[in-house]
C-alpha positions as CSV (number, residue, x, y, z in Angstrom):
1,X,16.4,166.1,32.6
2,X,14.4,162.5,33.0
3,X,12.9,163.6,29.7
4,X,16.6,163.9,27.8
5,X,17.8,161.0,29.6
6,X,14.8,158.6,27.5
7,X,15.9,160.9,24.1
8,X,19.4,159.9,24.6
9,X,18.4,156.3,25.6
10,X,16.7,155.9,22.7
11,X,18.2,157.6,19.8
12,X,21.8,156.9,21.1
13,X,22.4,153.5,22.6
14,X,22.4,152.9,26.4
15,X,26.5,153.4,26.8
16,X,26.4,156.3,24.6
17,X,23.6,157.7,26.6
18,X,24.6,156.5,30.0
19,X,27.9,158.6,29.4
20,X,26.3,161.7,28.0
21,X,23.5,161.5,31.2
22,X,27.0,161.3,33.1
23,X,28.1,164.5,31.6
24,X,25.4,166.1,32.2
25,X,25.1,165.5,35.7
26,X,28.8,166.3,36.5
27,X,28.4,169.5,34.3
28,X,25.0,170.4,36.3
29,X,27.1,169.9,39.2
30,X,29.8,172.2,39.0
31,X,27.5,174.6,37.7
32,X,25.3,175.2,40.1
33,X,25.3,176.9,43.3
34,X,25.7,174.1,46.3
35,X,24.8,176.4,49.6
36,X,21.0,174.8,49.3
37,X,22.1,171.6,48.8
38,X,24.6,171.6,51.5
39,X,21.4,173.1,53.8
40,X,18.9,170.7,53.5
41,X,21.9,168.1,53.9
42,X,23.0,169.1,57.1
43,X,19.3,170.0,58.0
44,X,18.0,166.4,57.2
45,X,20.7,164.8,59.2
46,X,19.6,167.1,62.4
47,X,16.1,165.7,61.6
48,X,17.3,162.2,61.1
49,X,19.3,162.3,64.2
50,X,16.5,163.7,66.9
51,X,14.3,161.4,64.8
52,X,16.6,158.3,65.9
53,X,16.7,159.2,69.8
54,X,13.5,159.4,69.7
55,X,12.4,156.5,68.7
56,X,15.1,154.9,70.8
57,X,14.0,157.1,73.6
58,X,10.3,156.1,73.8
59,X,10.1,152.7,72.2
60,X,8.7,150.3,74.3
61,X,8.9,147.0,71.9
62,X,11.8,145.8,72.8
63,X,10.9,146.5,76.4
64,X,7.5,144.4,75.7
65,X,9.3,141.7,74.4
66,X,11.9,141.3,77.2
67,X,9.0,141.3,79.7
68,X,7.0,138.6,77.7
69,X,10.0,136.5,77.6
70,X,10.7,137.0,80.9
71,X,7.2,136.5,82.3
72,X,6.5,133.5,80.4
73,X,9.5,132.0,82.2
74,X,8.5,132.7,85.0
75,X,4.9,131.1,84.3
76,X,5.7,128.1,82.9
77,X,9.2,127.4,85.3
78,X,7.2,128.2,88.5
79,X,3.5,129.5,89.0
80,X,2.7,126.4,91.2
81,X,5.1,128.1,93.4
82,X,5.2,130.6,96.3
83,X,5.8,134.2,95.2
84,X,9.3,134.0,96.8
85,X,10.3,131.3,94.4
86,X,9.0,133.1,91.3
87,X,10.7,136.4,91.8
88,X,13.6,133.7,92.3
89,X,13.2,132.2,89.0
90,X,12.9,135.8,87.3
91,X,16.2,136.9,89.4
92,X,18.0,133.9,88.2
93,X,16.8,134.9,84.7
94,X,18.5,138.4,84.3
95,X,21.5,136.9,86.2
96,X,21.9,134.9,83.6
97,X,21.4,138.3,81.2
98,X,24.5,139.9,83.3
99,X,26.7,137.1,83.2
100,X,29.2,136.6,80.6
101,X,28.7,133.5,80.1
102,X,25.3,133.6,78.6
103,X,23.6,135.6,75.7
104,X,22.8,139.5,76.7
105,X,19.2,139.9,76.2
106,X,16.2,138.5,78.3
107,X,14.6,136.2,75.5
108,X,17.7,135.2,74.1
109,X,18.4,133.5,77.6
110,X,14.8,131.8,77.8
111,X,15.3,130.6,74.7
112,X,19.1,129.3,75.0
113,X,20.0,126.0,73.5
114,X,23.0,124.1,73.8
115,X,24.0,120.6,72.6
116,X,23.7,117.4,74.9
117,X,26.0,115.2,73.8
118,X,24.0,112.6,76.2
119,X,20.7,112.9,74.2
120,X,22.5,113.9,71.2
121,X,20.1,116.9,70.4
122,X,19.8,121.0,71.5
123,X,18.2,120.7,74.9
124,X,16.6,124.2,76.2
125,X,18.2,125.9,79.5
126,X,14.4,125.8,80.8
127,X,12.8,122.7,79.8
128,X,9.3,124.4,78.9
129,X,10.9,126.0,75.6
130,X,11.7,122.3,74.1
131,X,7.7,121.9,73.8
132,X,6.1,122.7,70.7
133,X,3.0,123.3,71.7
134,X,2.0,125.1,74.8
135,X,-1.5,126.7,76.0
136,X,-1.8,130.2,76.0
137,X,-0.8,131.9,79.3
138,X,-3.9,133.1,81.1
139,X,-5.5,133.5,84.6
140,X,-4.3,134.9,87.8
141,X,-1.3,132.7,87.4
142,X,-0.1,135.0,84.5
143,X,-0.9,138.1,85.2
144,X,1.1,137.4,88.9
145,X,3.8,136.5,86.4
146,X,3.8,139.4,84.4
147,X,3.2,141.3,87.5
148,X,6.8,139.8,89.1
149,X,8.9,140.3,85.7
150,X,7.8,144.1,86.0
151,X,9.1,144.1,89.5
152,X,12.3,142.4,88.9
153,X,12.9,143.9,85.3
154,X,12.2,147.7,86.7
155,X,14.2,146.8,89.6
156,X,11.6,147.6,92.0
157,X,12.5,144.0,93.6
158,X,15.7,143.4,95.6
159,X,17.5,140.9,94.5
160,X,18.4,138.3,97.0
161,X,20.2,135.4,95.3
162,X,23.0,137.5,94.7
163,X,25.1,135.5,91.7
164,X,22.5,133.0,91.3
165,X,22.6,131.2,88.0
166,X,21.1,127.9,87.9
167,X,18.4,125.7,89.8
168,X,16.3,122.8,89.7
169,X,13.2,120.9,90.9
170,X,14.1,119.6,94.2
171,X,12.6,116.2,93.0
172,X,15.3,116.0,90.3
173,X,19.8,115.7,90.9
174,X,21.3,116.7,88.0
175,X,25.5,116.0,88.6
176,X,25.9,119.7,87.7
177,X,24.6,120.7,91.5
178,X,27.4,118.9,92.7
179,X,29.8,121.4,91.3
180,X,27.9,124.2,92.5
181,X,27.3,126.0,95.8
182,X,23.9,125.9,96.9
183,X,22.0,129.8,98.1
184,X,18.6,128.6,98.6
185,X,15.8,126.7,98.6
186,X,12.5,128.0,98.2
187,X,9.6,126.2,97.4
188,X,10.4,122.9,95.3
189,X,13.6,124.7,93.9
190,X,17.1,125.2,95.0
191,X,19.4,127.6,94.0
192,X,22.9,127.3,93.0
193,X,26.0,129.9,92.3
């Protein structure tokens, strides 16, 4: 058929040949017997289908990425600080996921920026993303990080800043805390609702 399309193409001129190849086709069509066709059809869509669920069903990636997000968080926002105050900081993190009012996905909330209109730039929603350049996690201090975003991520941590959303260094007042209601302090952090 390829064959008669390249005669055609040739020896006729490409409309000429791209309406007789057209011809063809139809008449091939509605000669032929479809049951086949209409077999492998359904049968590749059954294949394509369990194919899709599972990949969805066993790919880890974007579980891998959500963790690294979320363990790098909780690295560079708190490893000088008691355990308490990282799985904190990692709470606070997929709060943030639940809520509304922020971007669904782990990384996307790390990664947040929104305009300051007192600096005049994008600042970060945790300061350690505005850097450019940043050493490599590594040490005990990561692998306790990566440890506690497992636990809070899996849910095998419970969760006891219940609707907590923001916090700060307790060395720092931002006039946002004023508006909020403080849950805790732990470590050099308090946390707001």
């Amino acid at each position: 058929m390829f064959g008669d399309f390249l005669y055609k193409l040739r020896n006729f001129g490409l409309a000429r040949s791209v309406s007789m190849w057209k011809t063809d086709l139809v008449f091939y069509w509605r000669s032929s017997e479809k049951d086949g066709l209409i077999f492998f059809t359904i049968l590749a869509s059954v294949v394509t289908t369990f194919a899709m669920l599972f990949y969805f069903m066993f790919n880890k990636e974007g579980d891998t990425r959500d963790l690294t997000c979320l363990a790098l968080n909780i690295y560079h926002e708190s490893r000088g600080e008691p355990t308490k105050g990282q799985f904190a900081v990692a709470v606070v993190t997929l709060n943030r996921v639940a809520s509304r009012r922020y971007p669904n996905s782990i990384c996307e909330v790390v990664y947040q920026q929104n305009w300051d209109r007192i600096r005049k730039r994008k600042v970060g929603a945790f300061s350690w993303t505005e850097f450019r350049k940043l050493a490599p996690p590594k040490g005990k201090n990561w692998y306790k990080a990566w440890e506690i975003a497992e636990n809070v991520y899996y849910q095998r941590h419970t969760n006891r800043l219940q609707g907590a959303l923001f916090y700060h260094a307790n060395y720092i007042y931002p006039s946002w805390a004023k508006q909020k209601k403080q849950v805790a302090k732990i470590g050099r952090h308090i946390f707001y609702r």
